[in-house]
MARBA-3410 file (N, C-alpha, C, O; in Angstrom, 1 decimal):
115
11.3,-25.9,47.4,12.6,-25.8,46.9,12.8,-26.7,45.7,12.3,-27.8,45.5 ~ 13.5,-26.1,44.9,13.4,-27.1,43.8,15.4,-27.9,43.5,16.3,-27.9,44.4 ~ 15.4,-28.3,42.5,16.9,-28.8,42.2,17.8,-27.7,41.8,18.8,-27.2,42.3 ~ 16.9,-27.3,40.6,17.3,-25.5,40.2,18.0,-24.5,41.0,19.1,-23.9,40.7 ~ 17.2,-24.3,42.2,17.6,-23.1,43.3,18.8,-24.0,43.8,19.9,-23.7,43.5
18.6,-25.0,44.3,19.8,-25.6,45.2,20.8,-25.5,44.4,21.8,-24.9,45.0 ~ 20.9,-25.8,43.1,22.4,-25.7,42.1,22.6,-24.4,42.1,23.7,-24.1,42.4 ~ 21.9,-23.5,41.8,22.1,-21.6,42.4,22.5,-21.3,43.5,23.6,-20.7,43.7 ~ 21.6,-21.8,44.5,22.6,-21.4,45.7,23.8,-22.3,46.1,24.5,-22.0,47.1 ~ 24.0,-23.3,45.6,25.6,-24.0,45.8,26.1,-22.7,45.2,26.6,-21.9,45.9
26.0,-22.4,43.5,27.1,-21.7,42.3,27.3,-20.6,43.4,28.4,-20.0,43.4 ~ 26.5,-20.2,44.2,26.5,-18.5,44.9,27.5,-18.4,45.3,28.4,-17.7,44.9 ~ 27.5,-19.6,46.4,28.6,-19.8,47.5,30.1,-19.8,46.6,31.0,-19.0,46.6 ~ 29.7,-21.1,45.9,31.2,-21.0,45.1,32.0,-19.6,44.4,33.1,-19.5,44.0 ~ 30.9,-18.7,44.2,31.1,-17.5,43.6,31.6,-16.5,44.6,32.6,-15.8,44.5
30.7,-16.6,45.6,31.3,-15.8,46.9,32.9,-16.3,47.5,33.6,-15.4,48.0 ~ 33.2,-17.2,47.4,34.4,-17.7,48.2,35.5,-17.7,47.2,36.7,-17.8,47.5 ~ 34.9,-17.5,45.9,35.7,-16.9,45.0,36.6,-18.4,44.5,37.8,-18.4,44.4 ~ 36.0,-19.6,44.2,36.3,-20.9,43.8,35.0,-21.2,42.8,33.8,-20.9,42.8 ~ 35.9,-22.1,41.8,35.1,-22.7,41.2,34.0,-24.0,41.2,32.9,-24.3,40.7
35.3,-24.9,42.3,34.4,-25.5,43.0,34.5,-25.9,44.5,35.7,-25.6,44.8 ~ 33.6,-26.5,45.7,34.3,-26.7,46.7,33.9,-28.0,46.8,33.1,-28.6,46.0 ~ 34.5,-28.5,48.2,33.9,-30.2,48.9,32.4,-29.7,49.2,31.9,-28.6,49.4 ~ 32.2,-30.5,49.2,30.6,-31.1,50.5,30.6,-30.5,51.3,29.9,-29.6,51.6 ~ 32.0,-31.2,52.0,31.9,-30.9,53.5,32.0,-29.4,54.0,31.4,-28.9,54.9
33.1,-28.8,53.2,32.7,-27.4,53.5,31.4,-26.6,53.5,31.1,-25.7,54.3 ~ 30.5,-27.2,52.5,29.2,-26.8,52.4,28.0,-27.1,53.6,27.1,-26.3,53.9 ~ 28.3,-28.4,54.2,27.7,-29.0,55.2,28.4,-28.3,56.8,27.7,-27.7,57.6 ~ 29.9,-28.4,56.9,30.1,-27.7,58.1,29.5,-26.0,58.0,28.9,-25.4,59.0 ~ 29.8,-25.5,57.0,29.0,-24.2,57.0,27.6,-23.8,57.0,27.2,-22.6,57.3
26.7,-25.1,56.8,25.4,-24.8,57.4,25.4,-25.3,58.7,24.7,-24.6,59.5 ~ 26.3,-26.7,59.2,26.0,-26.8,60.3,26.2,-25.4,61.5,25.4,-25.0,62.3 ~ 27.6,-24.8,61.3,27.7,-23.9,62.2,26.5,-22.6,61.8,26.7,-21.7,62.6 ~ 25.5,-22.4,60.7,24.6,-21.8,60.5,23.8,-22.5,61.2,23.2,-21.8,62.1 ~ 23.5,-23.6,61.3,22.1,-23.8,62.5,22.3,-24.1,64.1,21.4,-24.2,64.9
23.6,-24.1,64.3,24.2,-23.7,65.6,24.3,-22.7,66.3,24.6,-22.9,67.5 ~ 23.9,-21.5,65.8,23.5,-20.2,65.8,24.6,-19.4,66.6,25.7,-19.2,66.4 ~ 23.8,-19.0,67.6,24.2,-18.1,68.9,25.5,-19.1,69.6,26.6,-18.8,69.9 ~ 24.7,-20.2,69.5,25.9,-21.2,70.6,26.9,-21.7,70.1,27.7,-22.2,70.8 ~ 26.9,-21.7,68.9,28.4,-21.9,67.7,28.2,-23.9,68.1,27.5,-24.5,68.9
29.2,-24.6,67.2,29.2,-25.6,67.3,31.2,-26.1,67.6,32.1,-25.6,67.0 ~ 31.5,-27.2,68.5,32.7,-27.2,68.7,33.1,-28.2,67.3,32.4,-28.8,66.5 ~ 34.8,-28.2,67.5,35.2,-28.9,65.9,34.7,-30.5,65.8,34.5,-31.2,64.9 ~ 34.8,-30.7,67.5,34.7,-32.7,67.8,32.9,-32.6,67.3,32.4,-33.6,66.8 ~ 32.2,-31.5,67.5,30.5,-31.8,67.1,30.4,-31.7,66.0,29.5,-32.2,65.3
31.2,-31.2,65.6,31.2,-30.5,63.7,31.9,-32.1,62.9,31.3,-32.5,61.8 ~ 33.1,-32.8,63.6,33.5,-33.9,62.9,32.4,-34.8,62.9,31.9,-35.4,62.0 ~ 32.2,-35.0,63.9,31.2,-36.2,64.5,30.3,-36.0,63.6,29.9,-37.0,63.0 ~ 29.7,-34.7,63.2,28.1,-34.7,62.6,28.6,-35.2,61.1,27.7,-35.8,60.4 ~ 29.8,-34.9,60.6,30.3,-34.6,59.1,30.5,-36.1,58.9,30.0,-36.6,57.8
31.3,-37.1,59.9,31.8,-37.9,59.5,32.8,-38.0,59.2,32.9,-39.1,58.6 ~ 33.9,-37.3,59.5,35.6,-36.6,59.3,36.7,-36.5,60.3,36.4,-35.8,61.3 ~ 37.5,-36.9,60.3,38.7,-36.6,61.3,38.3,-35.1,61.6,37.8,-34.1,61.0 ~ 38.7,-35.3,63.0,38.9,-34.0,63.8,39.9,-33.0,63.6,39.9,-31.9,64.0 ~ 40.6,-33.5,62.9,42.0,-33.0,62.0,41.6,-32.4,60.8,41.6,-31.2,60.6
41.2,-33.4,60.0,40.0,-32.4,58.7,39.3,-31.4,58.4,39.1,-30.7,57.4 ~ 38.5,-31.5,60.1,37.6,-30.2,60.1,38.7,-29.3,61.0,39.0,-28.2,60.4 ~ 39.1,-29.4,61.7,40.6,-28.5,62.2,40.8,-27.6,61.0,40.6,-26.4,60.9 ~ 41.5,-28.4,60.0,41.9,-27.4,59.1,41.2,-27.5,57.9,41.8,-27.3,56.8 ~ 39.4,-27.8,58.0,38.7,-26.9,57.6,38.3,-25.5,58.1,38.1,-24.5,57.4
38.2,-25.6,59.3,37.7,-24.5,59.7,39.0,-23.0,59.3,38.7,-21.9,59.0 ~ 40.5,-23.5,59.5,41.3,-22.4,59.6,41.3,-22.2,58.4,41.9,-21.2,58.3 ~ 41.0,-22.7,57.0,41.0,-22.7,55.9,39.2,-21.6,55.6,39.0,-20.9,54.6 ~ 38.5,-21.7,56.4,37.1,-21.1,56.2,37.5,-19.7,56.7,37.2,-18.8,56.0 ~ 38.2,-19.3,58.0,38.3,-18.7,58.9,39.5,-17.5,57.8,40.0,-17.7,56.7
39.7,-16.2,59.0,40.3,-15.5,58.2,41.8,-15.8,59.3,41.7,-16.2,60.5 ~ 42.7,-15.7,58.9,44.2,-15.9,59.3,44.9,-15.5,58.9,44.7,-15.2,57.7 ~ 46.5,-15.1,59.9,47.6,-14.8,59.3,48.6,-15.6,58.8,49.1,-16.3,59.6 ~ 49.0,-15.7,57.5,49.7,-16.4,56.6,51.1,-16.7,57.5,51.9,-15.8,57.8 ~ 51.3,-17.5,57.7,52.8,-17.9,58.6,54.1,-17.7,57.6,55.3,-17.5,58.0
53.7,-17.8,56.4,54.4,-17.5,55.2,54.8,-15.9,54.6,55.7,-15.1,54.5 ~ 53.7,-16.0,54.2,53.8,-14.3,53.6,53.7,-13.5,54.5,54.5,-12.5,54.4 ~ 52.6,-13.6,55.7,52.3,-12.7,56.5,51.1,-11.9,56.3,50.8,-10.9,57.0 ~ 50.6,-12.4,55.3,49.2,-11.4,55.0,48.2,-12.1,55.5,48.4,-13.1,56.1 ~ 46.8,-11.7,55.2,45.6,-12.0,55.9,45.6,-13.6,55.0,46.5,-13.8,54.2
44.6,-14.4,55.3,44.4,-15.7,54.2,43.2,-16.1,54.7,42.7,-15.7,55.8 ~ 42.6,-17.1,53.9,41.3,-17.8,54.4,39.7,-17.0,53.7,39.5,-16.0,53.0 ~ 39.0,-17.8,54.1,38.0,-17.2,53.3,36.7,-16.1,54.2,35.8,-15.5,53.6 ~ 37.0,-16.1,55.2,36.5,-15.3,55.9,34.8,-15.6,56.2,34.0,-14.6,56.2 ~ 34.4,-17.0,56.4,33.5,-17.7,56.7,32.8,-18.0,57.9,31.6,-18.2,58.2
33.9,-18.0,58.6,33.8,-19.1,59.9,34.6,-18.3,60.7,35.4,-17.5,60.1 ~ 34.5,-18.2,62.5,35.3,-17.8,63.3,35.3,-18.3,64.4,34.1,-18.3,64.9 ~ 36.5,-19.0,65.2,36.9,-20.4,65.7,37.9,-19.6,66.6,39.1,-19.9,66.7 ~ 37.4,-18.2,67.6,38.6,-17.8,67.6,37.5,-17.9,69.7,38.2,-17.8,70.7 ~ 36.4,-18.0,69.8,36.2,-17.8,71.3,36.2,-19.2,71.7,35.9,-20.2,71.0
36.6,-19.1,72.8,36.6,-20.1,74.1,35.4,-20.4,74.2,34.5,-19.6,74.2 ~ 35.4,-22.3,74.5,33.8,-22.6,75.1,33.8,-22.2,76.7,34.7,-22.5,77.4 ~ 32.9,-21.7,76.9,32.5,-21.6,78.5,32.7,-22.4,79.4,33.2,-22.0,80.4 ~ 32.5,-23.6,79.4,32.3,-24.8,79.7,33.4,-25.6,80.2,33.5,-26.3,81.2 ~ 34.5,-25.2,78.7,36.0,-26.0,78.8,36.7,-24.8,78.1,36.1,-24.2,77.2
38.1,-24.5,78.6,38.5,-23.0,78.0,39.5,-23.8,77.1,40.2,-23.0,76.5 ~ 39.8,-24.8,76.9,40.7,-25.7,76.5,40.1,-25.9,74.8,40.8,-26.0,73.8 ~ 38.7,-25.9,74.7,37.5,-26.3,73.5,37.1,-24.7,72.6,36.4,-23.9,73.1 ~ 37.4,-24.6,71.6,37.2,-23.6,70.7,35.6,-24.1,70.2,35.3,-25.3,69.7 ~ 34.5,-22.8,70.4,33.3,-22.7,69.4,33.5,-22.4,68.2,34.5,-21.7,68.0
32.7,-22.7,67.2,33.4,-22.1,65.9,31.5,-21.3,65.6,30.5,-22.0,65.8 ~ 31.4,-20.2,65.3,30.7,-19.3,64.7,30.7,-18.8,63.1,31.8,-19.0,62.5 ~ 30.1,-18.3,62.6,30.2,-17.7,61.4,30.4,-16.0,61.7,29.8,-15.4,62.5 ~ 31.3,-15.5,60.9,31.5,-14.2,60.7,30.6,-13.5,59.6,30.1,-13.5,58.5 ~ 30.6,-13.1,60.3,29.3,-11.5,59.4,29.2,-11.9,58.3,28.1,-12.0,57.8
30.6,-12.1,57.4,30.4,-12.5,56.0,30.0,-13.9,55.7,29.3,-14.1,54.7 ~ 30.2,-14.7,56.3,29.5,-15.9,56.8,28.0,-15.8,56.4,27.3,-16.1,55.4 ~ 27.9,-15.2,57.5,26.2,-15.0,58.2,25.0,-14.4,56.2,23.9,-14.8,55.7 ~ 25.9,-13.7,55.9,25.2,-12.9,54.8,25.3,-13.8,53.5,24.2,-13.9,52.9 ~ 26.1,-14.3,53.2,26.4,-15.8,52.1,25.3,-16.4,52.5,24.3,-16.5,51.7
25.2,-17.0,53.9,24.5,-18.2,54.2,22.8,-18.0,53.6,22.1,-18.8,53.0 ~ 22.5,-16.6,54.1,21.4,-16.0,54.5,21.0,-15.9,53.1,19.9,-16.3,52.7 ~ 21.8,-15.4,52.4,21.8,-15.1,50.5,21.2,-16.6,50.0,20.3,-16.8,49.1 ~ 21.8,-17.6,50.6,21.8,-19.0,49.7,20.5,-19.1,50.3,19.7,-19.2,49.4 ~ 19.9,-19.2,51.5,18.3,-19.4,52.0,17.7,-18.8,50.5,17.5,-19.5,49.5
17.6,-17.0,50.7,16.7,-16.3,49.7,16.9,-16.8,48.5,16.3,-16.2,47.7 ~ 17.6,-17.8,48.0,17.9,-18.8,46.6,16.9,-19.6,46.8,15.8,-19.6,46.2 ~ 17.5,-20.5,47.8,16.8,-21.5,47.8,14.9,-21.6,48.3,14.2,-22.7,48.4 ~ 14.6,-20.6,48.5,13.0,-20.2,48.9,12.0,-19.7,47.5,10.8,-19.9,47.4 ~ 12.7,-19.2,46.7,12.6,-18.7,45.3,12.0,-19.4,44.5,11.9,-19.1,43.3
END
């Protein structure tokens, strides 16, 4: 991997989500819940790992995720992340997963960064 690809596949992302630029952390929670896979990761593992209020990643994740605008009413968010199943375990604890479009960004930025 070199410096090159990594600054490519950052611009990708930023290009996909349709911003010019984003935080870190969005970048980091979005791989984290990519190597969380199948079992998704909850928001308190996601803060803890990032270093961030549990509040922060809260409304990072509904800010990643797709939602209805309480305002307008239209769809919103970037359609990254999906925070919408119940943990098994505790029905009280939301997993957060990546959505298909998620999954294909993510996957896109690997084939950059292997290049």
């Amino acid at each position: 991997m070199s410096v090159h690809n990594l600054v490519r596949a950052l611009n990708f992302l930023c290009d996909a989500i349709g911003k010019k630029d984003i935080p870190l952390y969005w970048v980091t929670l979005i791989l984290l819940v990519y190597e969380a896979g199948e079992k998704g990761i909850t928001t308190k593992e996601a803060s803890e790992s990032i270093n961030m209020t549990q509040g922060i990643a809260s409304r990072t994740v509904k800010l990643l995720s797709r939602y209805l605008n309480a305002n307008t009413k239209q769809l919103d968010g970037f359609d990254i992340l999906v925070a919408l199943q119940n943990d098994m375990e505790n029905r009280q604890r939301q997993r957060i997963y990546l959505s298909e479009h998620g999954k294909k960004i993510v996957k896109e930025m690997l084939k950059i960064l292997e290049k």
